[in-house]
DOKOL-977076 format. One record per residue (C-alpha): x, y, z. Coordinates in nm, 4 decimals, always signed. Each point is the difference from the previous one (the first is absolute). Layout:
REM residues N
+----------+----------+----------+
:       c1 :       c2 :       c3 :
+----------+----------+----------+
:        X :        Y :        Z :
...
+----------+----------+----------+
//
This chain:
REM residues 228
+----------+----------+----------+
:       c1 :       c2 :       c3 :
+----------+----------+----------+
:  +0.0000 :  +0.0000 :  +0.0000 :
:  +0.0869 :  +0.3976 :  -0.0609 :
:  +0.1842 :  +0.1538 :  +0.3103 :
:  -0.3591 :  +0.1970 :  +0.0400 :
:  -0.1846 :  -0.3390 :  +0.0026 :
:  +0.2021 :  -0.1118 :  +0.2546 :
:  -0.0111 :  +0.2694 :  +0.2211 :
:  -0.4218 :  +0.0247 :  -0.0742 :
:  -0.0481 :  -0.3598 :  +0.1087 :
:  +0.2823 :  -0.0658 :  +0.3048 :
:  +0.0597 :  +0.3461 :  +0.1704 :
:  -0.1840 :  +0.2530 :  +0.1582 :
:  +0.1300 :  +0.3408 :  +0.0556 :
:  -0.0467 :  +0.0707 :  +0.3501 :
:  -0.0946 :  +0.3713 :  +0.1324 :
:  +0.0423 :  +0.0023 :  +0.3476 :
:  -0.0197 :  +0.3048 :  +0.1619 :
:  +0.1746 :  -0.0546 :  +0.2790 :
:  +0.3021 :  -0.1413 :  -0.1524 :
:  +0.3029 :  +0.2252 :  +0.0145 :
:  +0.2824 :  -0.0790 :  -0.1669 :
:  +0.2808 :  -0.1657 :  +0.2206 :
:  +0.3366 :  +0.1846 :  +0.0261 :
:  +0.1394 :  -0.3011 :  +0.1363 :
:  +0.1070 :  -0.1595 :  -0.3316 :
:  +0.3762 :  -0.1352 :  +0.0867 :
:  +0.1006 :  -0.3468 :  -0.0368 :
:  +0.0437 :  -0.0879 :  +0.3404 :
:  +0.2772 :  -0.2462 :  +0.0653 :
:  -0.0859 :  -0.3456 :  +0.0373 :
:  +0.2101 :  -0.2256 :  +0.2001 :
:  -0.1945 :  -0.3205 :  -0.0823 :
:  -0.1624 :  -0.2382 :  -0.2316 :
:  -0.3850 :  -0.0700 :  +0.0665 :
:  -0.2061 :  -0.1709 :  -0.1893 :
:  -0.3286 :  -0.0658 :  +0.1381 :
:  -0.1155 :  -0.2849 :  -0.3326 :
:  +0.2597 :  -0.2300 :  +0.1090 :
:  -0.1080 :  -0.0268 :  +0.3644 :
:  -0.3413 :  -0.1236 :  -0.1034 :
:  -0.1756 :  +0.3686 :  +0.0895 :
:  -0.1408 :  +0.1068 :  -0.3187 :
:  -0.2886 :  -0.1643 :  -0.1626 :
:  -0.0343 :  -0.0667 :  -0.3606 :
:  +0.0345 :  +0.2452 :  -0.2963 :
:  -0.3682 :  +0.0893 :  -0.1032 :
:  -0.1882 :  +0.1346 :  -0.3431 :
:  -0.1981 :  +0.2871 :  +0.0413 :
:  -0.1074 :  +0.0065 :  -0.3534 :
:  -0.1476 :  +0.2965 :  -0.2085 :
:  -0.0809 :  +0.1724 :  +0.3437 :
:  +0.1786 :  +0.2752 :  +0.1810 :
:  -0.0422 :  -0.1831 :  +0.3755 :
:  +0.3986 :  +0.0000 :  +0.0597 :
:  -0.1196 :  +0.1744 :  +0.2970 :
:  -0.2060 :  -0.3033 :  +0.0896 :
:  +0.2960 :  -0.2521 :  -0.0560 :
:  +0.2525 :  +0.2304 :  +0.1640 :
:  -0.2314 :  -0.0151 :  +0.3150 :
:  -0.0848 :  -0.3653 :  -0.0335 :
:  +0.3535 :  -0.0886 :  -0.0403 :
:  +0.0949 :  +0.1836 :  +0.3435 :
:  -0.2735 :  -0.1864 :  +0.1678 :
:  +0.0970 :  -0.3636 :  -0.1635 :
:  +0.3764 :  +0.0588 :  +0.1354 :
:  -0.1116 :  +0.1215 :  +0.2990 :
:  -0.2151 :  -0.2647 :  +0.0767 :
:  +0.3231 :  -0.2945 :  -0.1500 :
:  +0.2063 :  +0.2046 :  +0.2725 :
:  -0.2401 :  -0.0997 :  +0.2474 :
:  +0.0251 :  -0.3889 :  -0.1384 :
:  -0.3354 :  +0.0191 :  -0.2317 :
:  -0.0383 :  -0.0237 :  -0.3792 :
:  -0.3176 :  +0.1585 :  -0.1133 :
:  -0.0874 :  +0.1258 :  -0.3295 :
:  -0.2053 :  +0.3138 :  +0.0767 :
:  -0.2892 :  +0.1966 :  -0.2441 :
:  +0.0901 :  +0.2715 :  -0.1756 :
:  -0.3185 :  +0.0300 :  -0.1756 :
:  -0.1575 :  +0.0495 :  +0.3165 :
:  +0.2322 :  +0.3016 :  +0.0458 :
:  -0.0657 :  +0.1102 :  -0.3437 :
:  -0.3860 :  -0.0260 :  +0.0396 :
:  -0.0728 :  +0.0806 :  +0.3736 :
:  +0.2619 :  +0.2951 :  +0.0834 :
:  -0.1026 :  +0.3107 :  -0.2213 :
:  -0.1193 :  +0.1667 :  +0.3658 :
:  +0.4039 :  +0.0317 :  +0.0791 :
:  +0.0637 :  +0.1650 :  -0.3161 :
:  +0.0903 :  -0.2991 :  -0.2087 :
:  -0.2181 :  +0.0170 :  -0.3975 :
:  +0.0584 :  -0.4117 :  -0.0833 :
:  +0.1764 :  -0.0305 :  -0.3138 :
:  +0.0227 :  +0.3614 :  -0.0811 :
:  +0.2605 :  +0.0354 :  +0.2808 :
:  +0.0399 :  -0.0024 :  +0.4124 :
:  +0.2704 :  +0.0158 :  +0.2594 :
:  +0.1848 :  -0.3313 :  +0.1828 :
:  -0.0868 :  +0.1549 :  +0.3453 :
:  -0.3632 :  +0.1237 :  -0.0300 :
:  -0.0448 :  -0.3676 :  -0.1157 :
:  +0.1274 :  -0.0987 :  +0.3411 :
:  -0.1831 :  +0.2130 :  +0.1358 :
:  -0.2841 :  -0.1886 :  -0.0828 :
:  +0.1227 :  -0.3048 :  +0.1190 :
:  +0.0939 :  +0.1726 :  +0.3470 :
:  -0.3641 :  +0.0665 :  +0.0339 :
:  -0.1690 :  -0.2746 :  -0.1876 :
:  +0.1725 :  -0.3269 :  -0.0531 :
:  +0.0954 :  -0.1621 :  -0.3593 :
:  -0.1435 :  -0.3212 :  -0.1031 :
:  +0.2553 :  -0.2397 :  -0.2491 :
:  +0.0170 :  -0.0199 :  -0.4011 :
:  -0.2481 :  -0.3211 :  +0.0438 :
:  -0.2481 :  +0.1552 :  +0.1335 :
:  +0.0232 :  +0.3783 :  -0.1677 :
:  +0.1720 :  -0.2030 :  -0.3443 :
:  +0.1710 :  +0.3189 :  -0.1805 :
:  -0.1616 :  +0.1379 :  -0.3611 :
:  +0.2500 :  +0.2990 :  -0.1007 :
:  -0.2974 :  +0.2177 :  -0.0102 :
:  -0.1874 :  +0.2495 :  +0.2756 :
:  -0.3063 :  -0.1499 :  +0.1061 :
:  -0.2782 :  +0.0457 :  +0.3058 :
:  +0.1150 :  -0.0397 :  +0.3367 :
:  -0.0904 :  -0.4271 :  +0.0648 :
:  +0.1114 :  +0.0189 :  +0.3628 :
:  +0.1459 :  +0.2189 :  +0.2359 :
:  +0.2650 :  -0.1991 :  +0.2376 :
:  +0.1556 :  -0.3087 :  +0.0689 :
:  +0.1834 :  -0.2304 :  +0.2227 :
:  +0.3553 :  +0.1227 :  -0.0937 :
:  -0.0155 :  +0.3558 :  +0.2219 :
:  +0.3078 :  +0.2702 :  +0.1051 :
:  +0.0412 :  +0.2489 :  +0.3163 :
:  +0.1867 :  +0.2379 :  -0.1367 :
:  +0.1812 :  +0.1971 :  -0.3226 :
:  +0.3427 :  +0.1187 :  +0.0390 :
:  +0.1869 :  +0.1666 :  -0.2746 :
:  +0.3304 :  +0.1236 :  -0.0429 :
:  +0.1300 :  +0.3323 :  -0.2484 :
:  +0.3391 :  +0.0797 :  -0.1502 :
:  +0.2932 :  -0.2471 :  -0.1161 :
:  +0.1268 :  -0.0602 :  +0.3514 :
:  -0.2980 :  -0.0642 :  +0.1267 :
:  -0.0547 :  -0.2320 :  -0.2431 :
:  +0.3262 :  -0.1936 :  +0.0071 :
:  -0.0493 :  -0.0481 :  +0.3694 :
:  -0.3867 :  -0.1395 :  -0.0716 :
:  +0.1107 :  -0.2275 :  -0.1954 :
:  +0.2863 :  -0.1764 :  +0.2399 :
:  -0.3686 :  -0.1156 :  +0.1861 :
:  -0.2796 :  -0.0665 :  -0.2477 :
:  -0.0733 :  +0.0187 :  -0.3861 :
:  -0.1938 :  +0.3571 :  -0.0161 :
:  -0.1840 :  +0.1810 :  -0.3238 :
:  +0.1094 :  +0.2539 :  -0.1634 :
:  -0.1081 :  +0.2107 :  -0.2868 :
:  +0.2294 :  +0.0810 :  -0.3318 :
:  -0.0175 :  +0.1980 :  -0.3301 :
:  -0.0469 :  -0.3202 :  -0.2118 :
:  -0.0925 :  +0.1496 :  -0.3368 :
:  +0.3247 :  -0.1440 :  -0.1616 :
:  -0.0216 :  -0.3624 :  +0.1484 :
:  -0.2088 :  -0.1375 :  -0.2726 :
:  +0.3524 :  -0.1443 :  -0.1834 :
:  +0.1768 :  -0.0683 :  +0.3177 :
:  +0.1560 :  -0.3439 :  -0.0322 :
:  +0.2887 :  -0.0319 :  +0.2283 :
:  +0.2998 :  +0.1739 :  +0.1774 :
:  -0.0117 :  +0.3133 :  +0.2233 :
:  -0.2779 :  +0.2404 :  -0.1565 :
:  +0.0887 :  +0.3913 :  +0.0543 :
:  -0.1471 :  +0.1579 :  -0.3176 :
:  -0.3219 :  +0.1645 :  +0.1816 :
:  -0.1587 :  +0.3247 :  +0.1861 :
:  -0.1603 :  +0.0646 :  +0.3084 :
:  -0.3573 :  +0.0280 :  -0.1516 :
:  -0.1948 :  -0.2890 :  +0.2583 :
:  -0.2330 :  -0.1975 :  -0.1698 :
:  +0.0588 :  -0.3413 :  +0.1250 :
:  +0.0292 :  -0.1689 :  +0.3240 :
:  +0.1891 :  -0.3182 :  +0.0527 :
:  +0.1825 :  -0.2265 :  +0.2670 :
:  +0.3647 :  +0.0606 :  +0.1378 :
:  +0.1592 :  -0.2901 :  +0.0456 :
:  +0.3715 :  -0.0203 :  +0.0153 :
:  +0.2659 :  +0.2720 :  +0.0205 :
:  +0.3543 :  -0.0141 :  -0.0603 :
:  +0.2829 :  +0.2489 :  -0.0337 :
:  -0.0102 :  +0.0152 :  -0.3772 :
:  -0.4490 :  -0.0269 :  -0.0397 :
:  -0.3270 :  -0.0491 :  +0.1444 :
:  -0.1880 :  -0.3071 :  -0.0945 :
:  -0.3819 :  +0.0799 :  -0.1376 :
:  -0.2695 :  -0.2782 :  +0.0519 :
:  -0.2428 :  +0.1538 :  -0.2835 :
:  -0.3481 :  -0.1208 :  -0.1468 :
:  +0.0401 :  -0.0706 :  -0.3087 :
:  +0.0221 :  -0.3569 :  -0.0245 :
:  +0.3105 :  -0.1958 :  +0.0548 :
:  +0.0804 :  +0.0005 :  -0.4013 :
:  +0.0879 :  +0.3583 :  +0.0180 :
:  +0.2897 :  +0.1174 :  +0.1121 :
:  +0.2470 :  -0.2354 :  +0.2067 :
:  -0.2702 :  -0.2612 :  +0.0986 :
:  -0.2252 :  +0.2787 :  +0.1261 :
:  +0.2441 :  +0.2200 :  +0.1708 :
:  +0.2430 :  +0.3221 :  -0.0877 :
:  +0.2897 :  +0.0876 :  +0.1257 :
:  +0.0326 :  +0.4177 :  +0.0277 :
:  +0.3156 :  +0.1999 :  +0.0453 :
:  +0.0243 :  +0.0641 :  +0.4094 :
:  -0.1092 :  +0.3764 :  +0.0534 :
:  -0.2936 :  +0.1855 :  -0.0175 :
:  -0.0417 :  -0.1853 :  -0.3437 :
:  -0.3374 :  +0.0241 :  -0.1876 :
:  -0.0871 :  +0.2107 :  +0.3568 :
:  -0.0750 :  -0.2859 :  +0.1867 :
:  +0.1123 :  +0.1914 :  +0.2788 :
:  -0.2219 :  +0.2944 :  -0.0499 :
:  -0.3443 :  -0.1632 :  +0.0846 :
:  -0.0332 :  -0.1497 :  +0.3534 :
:  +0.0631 :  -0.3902 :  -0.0100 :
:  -0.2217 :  -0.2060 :  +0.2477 :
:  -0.0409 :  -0.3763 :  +0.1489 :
:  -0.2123 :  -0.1294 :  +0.2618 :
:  -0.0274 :  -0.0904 :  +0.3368 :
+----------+----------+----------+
//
């Protein structure tokens, strides 16, 4: 597809009026290796489709690694984010934010993929709630803040992924600090940080990129959450 086709069907610019622009945007120096995939932490690479819930996936992903931290694997509905959250200030597939969907979750639950089975497409509200439930929403802003995060827990972030769509391999720099897509953090090392995205695991390396460390693509501009 055209780089406008891409951008039309997988990302969502995302006003936020809050958001100022971080100033924190040094590499910060890392002085170790981590790697949250290969301790078992991170659930599986996922297909959002020809829908702009990264949001959704971002948030579920948190929540699934969360929850394999705590010695579960559950596989957790992010239709039911993408249908029942519009009241945080989430719009389905035209576009949301990772930690208004948990949000959500902190005050309603989220059922599982079997029971809310995921379409790729904004739909009415089937339930609100579930058995897999949250206390709290921290976050994190700024590169430091988010290289220390990270020693603990997988966390989402957000990124300026409009030139991702012919990513392949290697350690990805070319990009601005426009946000319009939220992912997973789940590895840093002194020389990247390692992207859990949602765009199935054919894209990319098996699902994942691998960005320059920094404030690269300004995923240290938005605030970065995880759960409790």
């Amino acid at each position: 597809m055209t780089d406008e086709e891409f951008q039309k069907t997988f990302l969502n610019p995302r006003p936020n009026p809050n958001l100022v622009l971080n100033e924190d945007v040094e590499a910060v120096p890392i002085n170790a290796d981590i790697d949250w995939t290969t301790k078992g932490m991170v659930s599986a690479v996922k297909n959002q489709g020809s829908c702009g819930s990264c949001w959704a996936f971002s948030a579920v992903g948190i929540m699934e690694s969360f929850s394999l931290m705590k010695g579960k694997s559950v596989n957790l509905a992010e239709q039911q984010l993408v249908d029942c959250s519009k009241k945080y200030g989430n719009q389905g597939c035209n576009g949301g934010f990772n930690y208004q969907g948990l949000a959500y979750v902190k005050d309603h639950g989220i059922t599982s993929t079997s029971n809310y089975p995921y379409t790729a497409k904004t739909q009415t509200c089937k339930t609100d709630g579930g058995d897999f439930k949250i206390s709290s929403v921290p976050s994190t802003k700024g590169c430091s803040g988010l290289s220390s995060a990270i020693a603990s827990r997988p966390i989402g972030v957000s990124a300026d992924a409009t030139n991702w769509s012919r990513y392949s391999s290697g350690i990805f720099s070319n990009c601005g600090r426009n946000l319009n897509h939220d992912i997973l953090l789940v590895g840093i090392s002194s020389t990247y940080y390692k992207i859990k995205n949602s765009w199935s695991a054919t894209w990319g390396e098996k699902g994942y990129i691998r960005l320059a460390p920094g404030n690269t693509c300004g995923v240290c501009d938005d605030k970065s959450p995880w759960v409790a």
